[in-house]
C-alpha beads as a LAMMPS data file, in Angstrom:
LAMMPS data file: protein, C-alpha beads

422 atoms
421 bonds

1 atom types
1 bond types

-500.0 500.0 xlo xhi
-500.0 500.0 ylo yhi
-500.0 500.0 zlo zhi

Masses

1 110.0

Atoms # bond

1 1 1 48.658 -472.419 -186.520
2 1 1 46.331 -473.232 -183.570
3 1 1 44.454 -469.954 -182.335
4 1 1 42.928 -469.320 -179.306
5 1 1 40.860 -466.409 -178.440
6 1 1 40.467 -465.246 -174.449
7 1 1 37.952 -462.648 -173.437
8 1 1 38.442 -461.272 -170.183
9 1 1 35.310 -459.094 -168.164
10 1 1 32.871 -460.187 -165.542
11 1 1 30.523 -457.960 -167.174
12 1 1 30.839 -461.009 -170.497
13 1 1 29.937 -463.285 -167.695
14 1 1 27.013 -461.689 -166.156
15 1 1 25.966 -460.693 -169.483
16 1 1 25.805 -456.726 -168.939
17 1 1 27.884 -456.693 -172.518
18 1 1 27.700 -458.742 -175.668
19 1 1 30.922 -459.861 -176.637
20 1 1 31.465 -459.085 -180.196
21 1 1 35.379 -458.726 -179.421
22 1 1 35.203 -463.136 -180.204
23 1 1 33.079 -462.731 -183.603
24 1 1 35.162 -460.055 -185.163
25 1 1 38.493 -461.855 -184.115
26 1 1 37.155 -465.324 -185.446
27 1 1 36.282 -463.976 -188.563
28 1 1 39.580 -461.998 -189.062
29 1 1 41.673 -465.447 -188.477
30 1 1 39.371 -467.190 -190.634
31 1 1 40.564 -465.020 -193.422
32 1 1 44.385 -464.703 -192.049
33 1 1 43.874 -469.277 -192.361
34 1 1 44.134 -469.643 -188.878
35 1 1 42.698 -472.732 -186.857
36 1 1 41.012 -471.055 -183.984
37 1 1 39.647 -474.274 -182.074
38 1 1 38.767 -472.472 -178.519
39 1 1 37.139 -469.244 -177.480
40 1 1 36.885 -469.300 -173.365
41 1 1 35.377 -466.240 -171.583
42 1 1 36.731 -465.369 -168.026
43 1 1 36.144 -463.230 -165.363
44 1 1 38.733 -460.864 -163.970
45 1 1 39.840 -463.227 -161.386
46 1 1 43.404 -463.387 -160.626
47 1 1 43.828 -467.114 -160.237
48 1 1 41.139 -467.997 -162.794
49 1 1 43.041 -466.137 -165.278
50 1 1 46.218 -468.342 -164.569
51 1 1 44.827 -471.184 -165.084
52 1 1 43.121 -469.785 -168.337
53 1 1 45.627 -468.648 -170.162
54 1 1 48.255 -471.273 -168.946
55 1 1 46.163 -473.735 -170.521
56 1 1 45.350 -471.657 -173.555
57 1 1 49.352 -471.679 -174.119
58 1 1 49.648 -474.908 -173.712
59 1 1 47.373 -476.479 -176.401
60 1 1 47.424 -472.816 -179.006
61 1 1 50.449 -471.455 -180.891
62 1 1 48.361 -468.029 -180.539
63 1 1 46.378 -466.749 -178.152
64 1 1 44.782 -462.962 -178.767
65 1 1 43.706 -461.722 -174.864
66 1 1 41.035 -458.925 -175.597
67 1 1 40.304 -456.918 -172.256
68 1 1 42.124 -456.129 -169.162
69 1 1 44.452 -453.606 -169.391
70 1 1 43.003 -450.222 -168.246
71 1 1 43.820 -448.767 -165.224
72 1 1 41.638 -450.200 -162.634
73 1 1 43.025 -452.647 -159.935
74 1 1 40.744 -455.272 -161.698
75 1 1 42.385 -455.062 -164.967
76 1 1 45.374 -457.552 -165.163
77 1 1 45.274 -459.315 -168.483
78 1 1 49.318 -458.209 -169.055
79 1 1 50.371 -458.448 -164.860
80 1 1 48.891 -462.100 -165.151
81 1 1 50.197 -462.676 -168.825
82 1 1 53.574 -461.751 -167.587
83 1 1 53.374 -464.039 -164.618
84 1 1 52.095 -467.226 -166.321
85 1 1 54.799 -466.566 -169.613
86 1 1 57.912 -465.779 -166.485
87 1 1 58.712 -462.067 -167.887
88 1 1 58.764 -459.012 -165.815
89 1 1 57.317 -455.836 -166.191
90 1 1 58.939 -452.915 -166.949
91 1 1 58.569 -449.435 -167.846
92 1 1 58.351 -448.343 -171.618
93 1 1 59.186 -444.763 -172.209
94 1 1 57.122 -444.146 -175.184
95 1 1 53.830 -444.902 -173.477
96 1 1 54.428 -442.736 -170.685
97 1 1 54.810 -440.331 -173.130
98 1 1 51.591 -440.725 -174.947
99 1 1 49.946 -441.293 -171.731
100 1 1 51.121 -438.025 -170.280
101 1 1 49.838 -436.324 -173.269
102 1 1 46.799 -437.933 -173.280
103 1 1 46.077 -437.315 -169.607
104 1 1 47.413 -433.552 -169.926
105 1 1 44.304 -432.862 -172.274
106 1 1 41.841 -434.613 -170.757
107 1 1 42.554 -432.221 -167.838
108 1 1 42.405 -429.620 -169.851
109 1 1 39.011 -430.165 -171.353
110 1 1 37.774 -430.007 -167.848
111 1 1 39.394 -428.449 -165.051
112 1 1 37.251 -430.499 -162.499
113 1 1 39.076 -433.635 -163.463
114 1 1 42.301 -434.935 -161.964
115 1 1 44.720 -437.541 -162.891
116 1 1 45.122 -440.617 -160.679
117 1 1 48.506 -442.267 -160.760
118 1 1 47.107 -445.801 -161.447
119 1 1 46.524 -444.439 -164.980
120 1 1 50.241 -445.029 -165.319
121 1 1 50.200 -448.556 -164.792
122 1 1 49.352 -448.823 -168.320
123 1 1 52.838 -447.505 -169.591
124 1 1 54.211 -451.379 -167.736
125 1 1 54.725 -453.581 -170.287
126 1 1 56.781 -456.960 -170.190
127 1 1 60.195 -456.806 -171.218
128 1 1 60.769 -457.283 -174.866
129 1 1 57.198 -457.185 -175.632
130 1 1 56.217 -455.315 -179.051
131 1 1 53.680 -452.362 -177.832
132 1 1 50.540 -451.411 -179.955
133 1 1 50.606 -447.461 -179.677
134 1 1 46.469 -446.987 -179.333
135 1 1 45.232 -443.937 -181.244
136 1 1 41.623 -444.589 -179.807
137 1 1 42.053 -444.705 -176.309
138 1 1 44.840 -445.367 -173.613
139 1 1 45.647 -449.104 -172.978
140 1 1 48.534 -449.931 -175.821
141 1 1 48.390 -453.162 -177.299
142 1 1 50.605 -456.119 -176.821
143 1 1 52.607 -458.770 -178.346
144 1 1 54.466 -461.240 -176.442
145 1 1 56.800 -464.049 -177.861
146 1 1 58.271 -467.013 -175.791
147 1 1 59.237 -470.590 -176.194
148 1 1 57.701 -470.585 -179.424
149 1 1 54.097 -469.290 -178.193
150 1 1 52.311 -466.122 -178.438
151 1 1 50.404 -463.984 -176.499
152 1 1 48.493 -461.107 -178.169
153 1 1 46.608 -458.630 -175.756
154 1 1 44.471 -456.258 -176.942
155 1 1 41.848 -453.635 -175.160
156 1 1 38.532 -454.632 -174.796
157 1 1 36.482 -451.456 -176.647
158 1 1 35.793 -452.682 -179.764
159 1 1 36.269 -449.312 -181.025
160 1 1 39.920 -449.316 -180.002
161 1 1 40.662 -453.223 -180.233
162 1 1 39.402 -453.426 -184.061
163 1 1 41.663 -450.460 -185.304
164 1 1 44.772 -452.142 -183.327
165 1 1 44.114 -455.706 -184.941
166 1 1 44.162 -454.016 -188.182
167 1 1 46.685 -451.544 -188.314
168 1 1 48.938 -453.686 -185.981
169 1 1 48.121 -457.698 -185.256
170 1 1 46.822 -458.463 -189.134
171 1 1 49.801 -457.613 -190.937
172 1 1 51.826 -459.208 -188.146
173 1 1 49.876 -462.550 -188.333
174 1 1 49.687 -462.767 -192.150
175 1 1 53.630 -462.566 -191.792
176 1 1 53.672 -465.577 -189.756
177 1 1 50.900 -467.166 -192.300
178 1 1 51.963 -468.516 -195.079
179 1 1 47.971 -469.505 -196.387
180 1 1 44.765 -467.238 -196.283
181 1 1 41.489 -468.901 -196.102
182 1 1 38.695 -467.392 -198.497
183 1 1 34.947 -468.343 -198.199
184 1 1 32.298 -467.721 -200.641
185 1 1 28.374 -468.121 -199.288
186 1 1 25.366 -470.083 -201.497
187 1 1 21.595 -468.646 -199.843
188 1 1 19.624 -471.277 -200.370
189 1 1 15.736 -470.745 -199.967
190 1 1 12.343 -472.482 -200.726
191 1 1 14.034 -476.300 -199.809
192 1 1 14.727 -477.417 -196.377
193 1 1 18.281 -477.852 -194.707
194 1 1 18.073 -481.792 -194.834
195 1 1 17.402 -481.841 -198.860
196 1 1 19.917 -479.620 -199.145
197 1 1 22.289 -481.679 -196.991
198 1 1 20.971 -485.296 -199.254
199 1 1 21.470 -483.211 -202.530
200 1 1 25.498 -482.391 -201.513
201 1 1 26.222 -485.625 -199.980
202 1 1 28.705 -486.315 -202.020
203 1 1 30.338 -483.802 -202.274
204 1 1 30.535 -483.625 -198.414
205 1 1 32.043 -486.726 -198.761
206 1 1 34.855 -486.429 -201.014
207 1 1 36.021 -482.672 -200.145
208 1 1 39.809 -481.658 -199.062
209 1 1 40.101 -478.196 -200.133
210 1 1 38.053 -476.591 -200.604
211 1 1 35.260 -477.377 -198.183
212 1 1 31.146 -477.296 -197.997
213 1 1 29.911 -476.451 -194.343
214 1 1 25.974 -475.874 -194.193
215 1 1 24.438 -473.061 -192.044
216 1 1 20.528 -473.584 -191.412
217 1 1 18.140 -470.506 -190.949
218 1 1 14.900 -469.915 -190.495
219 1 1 13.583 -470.651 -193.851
220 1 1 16.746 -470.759 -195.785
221 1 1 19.709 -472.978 -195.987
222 1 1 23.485 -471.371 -195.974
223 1 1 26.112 -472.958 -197.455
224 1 1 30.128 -471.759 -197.253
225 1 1 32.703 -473.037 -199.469
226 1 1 36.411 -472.389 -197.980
227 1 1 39.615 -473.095 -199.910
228 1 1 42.830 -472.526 -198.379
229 1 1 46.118 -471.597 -200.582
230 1 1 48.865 -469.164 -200.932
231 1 1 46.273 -465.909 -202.184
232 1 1 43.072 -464.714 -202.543
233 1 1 43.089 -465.086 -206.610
234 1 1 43.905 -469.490 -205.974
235 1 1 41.257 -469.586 -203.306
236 1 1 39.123 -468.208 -205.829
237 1 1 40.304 -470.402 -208.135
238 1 1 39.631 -473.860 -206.312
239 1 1 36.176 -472.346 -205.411
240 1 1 34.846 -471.561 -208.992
241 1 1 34.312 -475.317 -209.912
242 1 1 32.619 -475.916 -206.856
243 1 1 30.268 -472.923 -206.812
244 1 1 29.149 -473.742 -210.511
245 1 1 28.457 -477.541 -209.141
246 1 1 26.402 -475.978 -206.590
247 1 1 24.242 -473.721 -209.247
248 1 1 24.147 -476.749 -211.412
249 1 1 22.117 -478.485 -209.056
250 1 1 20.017 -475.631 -207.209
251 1 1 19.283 -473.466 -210.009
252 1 1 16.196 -471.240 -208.870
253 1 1 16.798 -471.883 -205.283
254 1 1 20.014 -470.088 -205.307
255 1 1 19.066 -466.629 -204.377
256 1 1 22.215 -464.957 -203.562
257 1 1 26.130 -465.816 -203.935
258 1 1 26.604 -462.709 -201.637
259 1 1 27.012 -462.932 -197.644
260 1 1 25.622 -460.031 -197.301
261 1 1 22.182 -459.788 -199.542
262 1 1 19.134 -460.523 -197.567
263 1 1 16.147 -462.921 -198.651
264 1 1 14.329 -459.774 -198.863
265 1 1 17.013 -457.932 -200.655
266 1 1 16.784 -460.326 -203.217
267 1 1 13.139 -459.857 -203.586
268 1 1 13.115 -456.435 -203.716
269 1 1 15.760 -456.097 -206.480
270 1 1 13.657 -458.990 -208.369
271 1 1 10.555 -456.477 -208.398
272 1 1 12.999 -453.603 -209.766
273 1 1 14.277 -456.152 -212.474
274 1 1 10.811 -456.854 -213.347
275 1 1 9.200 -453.361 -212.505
276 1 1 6.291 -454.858 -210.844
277 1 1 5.144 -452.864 -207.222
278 1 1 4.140 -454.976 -204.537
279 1 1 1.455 -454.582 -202.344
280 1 1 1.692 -457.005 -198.808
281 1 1 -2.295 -458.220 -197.121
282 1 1 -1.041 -460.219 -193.722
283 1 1 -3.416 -461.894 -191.103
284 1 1 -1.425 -464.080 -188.880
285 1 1 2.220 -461.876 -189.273
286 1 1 0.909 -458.993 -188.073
287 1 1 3.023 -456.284 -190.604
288 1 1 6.006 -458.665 -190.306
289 1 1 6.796 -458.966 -193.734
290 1 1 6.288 -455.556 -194.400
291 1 1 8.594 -455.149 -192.261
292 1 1 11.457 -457.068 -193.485
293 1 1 10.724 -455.539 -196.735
294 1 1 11.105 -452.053 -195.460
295 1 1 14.621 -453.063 -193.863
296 1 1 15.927 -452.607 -197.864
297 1 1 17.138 -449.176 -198.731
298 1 1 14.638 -448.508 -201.979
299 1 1 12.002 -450.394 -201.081
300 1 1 9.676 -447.587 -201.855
301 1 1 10.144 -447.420 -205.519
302 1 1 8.592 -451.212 -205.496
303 1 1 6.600 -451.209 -202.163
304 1 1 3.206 -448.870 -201.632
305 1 1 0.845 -450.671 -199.454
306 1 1 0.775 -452.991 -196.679
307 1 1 -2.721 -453.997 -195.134
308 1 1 -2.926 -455.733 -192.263
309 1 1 -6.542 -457.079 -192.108
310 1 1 -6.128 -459.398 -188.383
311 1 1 -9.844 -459.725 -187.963
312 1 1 -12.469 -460.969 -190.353
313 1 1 -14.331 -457.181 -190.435
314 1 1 -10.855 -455.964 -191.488
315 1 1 -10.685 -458.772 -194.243
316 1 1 -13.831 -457.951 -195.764
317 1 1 -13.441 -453.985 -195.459
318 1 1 -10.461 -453.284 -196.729
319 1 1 -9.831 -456.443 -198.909
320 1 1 -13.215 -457.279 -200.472
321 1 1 -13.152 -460.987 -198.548
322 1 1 -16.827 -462.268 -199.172
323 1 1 -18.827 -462.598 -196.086
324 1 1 -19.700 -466.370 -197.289
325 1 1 -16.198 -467.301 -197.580
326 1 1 -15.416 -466.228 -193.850
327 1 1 -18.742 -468.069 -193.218
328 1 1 -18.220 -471.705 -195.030
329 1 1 -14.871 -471.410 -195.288
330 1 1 -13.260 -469.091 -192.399
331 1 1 -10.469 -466.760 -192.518
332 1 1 -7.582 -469.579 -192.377
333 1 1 -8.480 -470.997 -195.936
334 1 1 -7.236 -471.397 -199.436
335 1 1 -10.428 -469.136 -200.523
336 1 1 -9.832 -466.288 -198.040
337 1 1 -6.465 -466.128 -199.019
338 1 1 -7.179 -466.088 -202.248
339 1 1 -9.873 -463.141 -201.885
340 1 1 -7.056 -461.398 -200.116
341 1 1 -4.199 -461.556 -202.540
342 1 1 -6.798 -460.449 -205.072
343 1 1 -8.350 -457.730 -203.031
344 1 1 -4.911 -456.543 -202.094
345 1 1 -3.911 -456.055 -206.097
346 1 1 -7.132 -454.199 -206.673
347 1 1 -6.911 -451.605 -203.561
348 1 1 -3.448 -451.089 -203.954
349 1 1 -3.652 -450.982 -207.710
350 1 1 -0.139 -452.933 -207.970
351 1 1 1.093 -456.082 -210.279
352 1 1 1.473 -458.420 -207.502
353 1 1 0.070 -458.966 -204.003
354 1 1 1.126 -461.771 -200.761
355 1 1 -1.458 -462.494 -198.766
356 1 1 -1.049 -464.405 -195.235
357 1 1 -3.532 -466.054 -192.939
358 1 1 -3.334 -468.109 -190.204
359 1 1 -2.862 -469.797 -186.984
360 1 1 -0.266 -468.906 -184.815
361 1 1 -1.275 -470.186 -180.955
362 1 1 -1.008 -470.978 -179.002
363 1 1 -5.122 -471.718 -179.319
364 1 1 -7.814 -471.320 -182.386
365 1 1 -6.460 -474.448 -183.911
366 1 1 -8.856 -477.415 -184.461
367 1 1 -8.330 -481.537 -186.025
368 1 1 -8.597 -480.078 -189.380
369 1 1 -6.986 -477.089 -189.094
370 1 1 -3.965 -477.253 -186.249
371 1 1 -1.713 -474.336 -184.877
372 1 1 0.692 -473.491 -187.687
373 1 1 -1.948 -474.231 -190.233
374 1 1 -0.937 -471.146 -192.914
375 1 1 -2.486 -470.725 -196.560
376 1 1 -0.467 -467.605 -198.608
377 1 1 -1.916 -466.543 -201.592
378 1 1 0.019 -464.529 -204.657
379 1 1 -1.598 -462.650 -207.253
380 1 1 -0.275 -461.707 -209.810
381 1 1 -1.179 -460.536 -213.491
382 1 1 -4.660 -461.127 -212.417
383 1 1 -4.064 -464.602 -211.638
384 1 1 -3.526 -466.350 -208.094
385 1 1 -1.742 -469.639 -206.703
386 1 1 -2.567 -470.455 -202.905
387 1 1 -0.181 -473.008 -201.306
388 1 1 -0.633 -474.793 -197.229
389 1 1 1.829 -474.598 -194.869
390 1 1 2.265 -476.535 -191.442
391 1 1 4.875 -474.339 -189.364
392 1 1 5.073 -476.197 -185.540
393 1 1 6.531 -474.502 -182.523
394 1 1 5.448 -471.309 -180.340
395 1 1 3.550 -468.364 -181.516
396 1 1 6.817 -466.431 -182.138
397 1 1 8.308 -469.657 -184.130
398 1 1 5.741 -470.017 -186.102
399 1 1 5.310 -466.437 -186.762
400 1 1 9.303 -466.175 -187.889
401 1 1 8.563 -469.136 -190.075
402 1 1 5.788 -467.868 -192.127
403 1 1 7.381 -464.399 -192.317
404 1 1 10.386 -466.431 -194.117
405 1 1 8.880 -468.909 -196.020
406 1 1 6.263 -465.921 -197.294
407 1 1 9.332 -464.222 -198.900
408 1 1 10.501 -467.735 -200.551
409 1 1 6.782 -467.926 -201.881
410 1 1 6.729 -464.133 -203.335
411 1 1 9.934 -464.811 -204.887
412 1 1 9.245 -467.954 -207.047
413 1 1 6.071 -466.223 -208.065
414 1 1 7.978 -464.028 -209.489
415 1 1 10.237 -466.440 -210.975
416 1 1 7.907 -468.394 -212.240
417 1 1 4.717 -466.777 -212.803
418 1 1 1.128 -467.456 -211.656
419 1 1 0.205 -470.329 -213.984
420 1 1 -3.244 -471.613 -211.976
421 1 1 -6.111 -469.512 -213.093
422 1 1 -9.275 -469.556 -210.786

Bonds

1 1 1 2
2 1 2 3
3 1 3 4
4 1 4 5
5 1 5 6
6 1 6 7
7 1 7 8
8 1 8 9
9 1 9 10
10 1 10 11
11 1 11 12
12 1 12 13
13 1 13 14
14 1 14 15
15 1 15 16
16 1 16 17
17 1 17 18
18 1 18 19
19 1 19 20
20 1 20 21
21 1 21 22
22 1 22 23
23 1 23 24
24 1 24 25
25 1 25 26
26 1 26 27
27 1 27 28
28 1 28 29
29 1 29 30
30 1 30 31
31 1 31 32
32 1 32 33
33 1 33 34
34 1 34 35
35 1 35 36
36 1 36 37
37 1 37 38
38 1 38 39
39 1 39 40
40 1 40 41
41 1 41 42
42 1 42 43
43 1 43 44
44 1 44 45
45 1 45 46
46 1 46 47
47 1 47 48
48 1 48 49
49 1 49 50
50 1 50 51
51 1 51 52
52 1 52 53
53 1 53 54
54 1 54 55
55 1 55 56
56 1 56 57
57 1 57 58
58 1 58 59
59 1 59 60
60 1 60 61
61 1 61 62
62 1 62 63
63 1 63 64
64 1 64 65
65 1 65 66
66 1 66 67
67 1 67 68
68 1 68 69
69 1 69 70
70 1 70 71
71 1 71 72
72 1 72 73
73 1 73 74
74 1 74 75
75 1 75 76
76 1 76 77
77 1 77 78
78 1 78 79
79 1 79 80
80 1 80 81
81 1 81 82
82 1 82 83
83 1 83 84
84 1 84 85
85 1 85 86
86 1 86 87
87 1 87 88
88 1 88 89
89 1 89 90
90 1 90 91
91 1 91 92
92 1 92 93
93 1 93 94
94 1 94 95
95 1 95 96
96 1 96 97
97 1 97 98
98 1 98 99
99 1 99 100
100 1 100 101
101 1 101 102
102 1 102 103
103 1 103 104
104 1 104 105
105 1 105 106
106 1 106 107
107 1 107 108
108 1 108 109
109 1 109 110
110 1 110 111
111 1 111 112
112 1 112 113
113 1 113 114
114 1 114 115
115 1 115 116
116 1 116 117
117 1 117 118
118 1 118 119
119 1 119 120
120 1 120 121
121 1 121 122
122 1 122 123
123 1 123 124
124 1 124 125
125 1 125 126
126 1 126 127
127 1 127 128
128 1 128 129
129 1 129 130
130 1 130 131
131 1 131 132
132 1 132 133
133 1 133 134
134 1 134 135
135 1 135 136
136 1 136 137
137 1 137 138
138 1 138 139
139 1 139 140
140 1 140 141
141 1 141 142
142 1 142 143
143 1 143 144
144 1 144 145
145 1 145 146
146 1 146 147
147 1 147 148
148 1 148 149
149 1 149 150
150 1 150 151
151 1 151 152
152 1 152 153
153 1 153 154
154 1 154 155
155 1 155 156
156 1 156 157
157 1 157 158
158 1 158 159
159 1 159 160
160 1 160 161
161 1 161 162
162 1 162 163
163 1 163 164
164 1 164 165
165 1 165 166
166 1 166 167
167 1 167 168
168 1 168 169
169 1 169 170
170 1 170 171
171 1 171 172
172 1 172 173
173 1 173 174
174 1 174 175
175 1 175 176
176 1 176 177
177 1 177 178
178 1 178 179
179 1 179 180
180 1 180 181
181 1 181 182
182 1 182 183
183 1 183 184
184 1 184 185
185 1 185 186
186 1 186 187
187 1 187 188
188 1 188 189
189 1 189 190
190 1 190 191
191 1 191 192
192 1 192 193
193 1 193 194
194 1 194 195
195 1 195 196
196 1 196 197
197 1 197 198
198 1 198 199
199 1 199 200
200 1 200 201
201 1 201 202
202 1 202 203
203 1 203 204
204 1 204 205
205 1 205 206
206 1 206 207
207 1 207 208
208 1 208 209
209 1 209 210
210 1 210 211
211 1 211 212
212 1 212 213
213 1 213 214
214 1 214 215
215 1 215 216
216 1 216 217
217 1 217 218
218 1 218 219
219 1 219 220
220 1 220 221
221 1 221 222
222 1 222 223
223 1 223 224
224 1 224 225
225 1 225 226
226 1 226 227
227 1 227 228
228 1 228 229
229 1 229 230
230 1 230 231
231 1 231 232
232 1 232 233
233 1 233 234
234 1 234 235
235 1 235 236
236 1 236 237
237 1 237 238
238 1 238 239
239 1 239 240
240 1 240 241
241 1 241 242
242 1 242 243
243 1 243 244
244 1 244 245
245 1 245 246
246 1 246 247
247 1 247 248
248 1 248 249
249 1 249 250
250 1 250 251
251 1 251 252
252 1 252 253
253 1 253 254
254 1 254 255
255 1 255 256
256 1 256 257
257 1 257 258
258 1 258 259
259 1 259 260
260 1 260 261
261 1 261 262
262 1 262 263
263 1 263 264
264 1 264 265
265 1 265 266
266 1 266 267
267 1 267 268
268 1 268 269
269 1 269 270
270 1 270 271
271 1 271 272
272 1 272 273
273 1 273 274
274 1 274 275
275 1 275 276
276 1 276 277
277 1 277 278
278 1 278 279
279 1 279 280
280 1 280 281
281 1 281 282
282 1 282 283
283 1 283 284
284 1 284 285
285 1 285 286
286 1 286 287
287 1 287 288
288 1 288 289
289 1 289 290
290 1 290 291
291 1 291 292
292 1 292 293
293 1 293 294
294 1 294 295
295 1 295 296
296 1 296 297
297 1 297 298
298 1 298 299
299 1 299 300
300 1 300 301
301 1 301 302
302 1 302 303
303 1 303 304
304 1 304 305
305 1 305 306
306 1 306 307
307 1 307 308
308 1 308 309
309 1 309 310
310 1 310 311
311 1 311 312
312 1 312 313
313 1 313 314
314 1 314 315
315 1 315 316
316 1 316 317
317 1 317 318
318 1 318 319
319 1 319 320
320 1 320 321
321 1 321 322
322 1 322 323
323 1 323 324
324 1 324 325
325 1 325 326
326 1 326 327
327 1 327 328
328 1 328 329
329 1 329 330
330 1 330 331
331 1 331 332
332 1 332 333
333 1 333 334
334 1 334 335
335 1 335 336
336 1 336 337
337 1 337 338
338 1 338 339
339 1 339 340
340 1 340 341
341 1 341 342
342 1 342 343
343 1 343 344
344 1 344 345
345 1 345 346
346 1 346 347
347 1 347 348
348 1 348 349
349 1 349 350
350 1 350 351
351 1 351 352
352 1 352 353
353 1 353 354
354 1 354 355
355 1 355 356
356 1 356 357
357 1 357 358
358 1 358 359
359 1 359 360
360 1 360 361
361 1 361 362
362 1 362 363
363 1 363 364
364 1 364 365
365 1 365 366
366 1 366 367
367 1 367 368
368 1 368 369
369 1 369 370
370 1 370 371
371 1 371 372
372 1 372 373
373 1 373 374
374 1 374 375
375 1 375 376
376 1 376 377
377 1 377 378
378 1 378 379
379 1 379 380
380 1 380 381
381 1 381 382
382 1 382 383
383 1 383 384
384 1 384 385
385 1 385 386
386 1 386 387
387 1 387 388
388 1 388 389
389 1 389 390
390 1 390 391
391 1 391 392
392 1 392 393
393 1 393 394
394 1 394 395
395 1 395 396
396 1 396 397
397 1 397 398
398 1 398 399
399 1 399 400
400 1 400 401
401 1 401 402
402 1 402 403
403 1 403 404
404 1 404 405
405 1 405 406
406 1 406 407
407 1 407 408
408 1 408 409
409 1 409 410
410 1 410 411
411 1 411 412
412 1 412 413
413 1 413 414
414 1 414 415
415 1 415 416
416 1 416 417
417 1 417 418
418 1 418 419
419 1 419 420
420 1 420 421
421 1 421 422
């Protein structure tokens, strides 16, 4: 069934909220196997609205209306629902109820406030509607049927909309849905989105159910396969072959099968696996990496030091970087960040140390050596590999991009050892 999902609020508009109503809702149809093929955002306009959500009728079996209904003269999701769908409002007992209890001890917690009237419009509903009771706030839910359509209209506080969906609009909808749709996520690191894209090809190509759709990020490469079938167990099924393909040919670059697991979740539990402690020396990232690092609950039984050595007197203090190498070769350079990763190990006493240096801009590049020149260095059992990157874009981009690709570098050290000796 075609799904469309309306968020009502100026505020969306003028961007004083985020609207995370339109995430949540997508993802939760995703699962129920719905086709949601339009989210529109809309101010509280009377005659905007109309056209809106007469269109959104028109061209969607469903249509799930988040925001609108309080109390205010600007909140008329369900008066404007009503008047596009031709059904009249009327009173529903059991909200009025609920509202008068709900009002009674909100005066009672404070005998300064007073109860406004409009705070009844709330308890109009259209005829024949099925109302959402809302244990989180005031505005009940609604679901209208006509001709066919749907309209679903929920409140626009995530913290009451999401319980309502659940407890209410899911089990209605997977009713009506015959098919769920299950995904399973590939995280993909240390190879670039359009390899990644060559290497699948053909299995783009050929797919019905279940599908490959790639997701590129900043130094990693997402990919989702979907299947679509009667249960969770035979989406799982028609996914297995596919996500043993996949492994087949990305082996080591696979880092995760979960959603959830981070790049840097995935290094940290490699350096608990291994029981090697880390120790971080960045130029260029300023702590960045550290940072990401420290993101991952436990990171202290693996991470004790970060050093971040920006000029060339911090390099040579705190890391051991030779005064000659700064000199002949300067700070961005496969020997400084080699004298780094070493010095790091030996100051921080620890199996394996990153080091980072380079050019971020938007000046102090040169012909030889241009903004988003990077050398990382990785020692590790007293051995260390240095490799060149080129990152290109702003000082922030190319800042992101190192900050990624260093946690790609630390992990296939890990994998794979250091094998060059000096």
């Amino acid at each position: 069934m075609i799904t469309e999902l309306v968020s009502v609020g100026t505020e969306i508009l003028l961007g004083n909220i985020v609207n995370t109503n339109s995430a949540y809702l997508s993802e939760k149809c995703a699962q129920l196997g719905l086709s949601v093929y339009y989210q529109t955002v809309v101010g509280d306009n009377e005659e905007r609205m109309k056209a809106t959500i007469r269109t959104a009728l028109d061209r969607s079996d469903i249509v799930i209306l988040t925001g609108g209904l309080g109390p205010t003269e600007d909140d008329l999701t369900k008066e404007v629902t009503a008047e596009v769908m031709g059904i009249p409002l009327v009173e529903d007992p059991h909200s009025r109820e609920l509202l008068e209890a709900y009002m009674e001890q909100y005066k009672n917690n404070n005998s300064q406030r007073r109860i406004t009237a409009n705070n009844y419009k709330q308890a109009m509903v259209p005829q024949g509607a099925l109302v959402l009771d809302n244990h989180n706030g005031t505005a009940p839910g609604l679901i209208i049927e006509k001709d066919g359509k749907t309209a679903i209209l929920l409140p626009g506080p995530p913290n009451e909309m999401k319980p309502m969906f659940e407890e209410e609009v899911f089990p209605y909808l997977r009713r009506k849905q015959p098919e769920i749709i299950y995904s399973q996520m590939i995280k993909i690191c240390s190879i670039g989105e359009s390899q990644v894209a060559d290497e699948i090809r053909d299995l783009i190509e050929n797919q019905t159910n279940p599908t490959i759709a790639p997701y590129a990020k900043t130094g990693e490469v997402h990919l989702r396969i979907t299947a679509k079938a009667e249960n969770e167990k035979d989406c799982r099924k028609l996914i297995k072959p596919v996500v043993h393909e996949l492994k087949g040919r990305f082996g080591k670059n696979i880092f995760s099968t979960d959603e959830k697991k981070t790049l840097e979740e995935a290094v940290i539990d490699m350096l608990k696996d291994q029981g090697l402690t880390l120790a971080l020396a960045e130029s260029c990232t300023g702590g960045a990496v550290a940072s990401r690092i420290v993101n991952v609950p436990g990171a202290s039984e693996v991470f004790g030091h970060g050093f971040v050595t920006y000029s060339n007197r911090a390099k040579r203090k705190f890391l051991g970087v030779k005064k000659s190498t700064l000199k002949t070769h300067g700070a961005v350079s496969e020997k400084c960040a080699k004298e780094m990763a070493k010095g790091g190990c030996f100051v921080a006493k620890s199996d394996i140390c990153l080091s980072i240096t380079g050019i971020a801009g938007p000046g102090g590049g040169t012909e030889e050596k241009p903004v988003g020149t990077v050398f990382m260095g990785c020692c590790y059992n007293d051995k260390v590999i240095v490799r060149e990157f080129h990152f290109t874009g702003n000082r922030m981009k190319i800042r992101e991009q190192t900050t990624a690709h260093a946690l790609a570098f630390l992990r296939e050290c890990m994998l794979e050892g250091v094998t060059r000796k000096e």
